[in-house]
N, C-alpha and C positions, 0 to 999 in steps of 0.2 A: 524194521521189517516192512513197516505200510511204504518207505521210500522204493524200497526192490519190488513189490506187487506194484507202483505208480511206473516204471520205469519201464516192467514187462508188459504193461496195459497200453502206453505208450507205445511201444515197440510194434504190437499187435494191429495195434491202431494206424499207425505208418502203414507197416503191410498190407492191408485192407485197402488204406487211400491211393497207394503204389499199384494195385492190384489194380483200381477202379481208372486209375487216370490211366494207365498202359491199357489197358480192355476200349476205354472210351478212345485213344485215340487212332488206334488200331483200323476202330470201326469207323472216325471222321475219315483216313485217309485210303482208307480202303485196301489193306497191307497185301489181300490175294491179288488184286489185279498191278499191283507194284510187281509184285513176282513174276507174272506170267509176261510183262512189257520187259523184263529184263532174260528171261531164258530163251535159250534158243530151240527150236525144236522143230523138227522136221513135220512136211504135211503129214498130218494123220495120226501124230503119236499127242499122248498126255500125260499127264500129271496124278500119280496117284497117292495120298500120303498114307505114309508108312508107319509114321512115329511122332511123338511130339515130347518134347521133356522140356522143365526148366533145371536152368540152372544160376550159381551165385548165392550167396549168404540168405537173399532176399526175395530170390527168383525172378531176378531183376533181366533175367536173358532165358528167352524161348528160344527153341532150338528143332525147329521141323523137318524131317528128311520123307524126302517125294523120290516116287520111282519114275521114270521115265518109261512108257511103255508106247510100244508099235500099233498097228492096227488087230496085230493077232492075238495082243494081249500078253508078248514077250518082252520082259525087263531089258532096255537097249540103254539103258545110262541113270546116272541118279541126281539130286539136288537136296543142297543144304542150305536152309534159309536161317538166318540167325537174327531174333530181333532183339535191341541191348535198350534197355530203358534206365539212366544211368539216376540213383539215388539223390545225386546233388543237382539238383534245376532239372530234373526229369527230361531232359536229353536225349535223346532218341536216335540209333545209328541202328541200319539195317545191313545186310550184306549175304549175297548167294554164289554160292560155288557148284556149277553143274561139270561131271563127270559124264566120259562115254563109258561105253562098257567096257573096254582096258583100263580104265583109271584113271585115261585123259584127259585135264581138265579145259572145258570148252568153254566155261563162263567163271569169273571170278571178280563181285563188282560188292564193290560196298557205297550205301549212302546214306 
């Protein structure tokens, strides 16, 4: 029994360090203005986020969706940013897909 509490303590412990190193590198490489050098977007309009979830066994992939809005503050298109922080060698792939408001899509880049 003590081997199954070593094993889930372990586990936990990953998670924790998975957590700290994706958070810390996030924050060296500065993942918002990554975003905002990749979307396209017309004078005047921003960025507003909507949502955020993880997902994966481990939550090893963020997943943020941003509205696109005008100057008058009308939703004109949306964006999905996906960051993957991959369990083995902590690996790192990012990727955004921006939509118009028909469903468009006007951006779709991963790196």
């Amino acid at each position: 029994m003590s081997t199954l509490l070593n094993k889930a303590l372990l586990s936990d412990k990953f998670y924790a360090a998975l957590q700290i190193c994706r958070r810390a590198r996030r924050y060296i490489t500065n993942g918002d203005r990554a975003l905002k050098d990749r979307v396209k977007l017309n004078p005047g309009e921003t960025l507003k986020q909507e949502s955020h979830r993880s997902k994966g066994t481990m939550a090893e992939t963020d997943i943020w969706t941003y509205a696109v809005l005008d100057l008058s503050g009308n939703k004109v298109g949306s964006v999905v940013h996906a960051d993957h922080t991959s369990i083995k060698g902590f690996n790192r792939t990012q990727s955004v897909e921006q939509r118009d408001a028909n469903g468009k899509i006007v951006v779709d880049v991963t790196w």
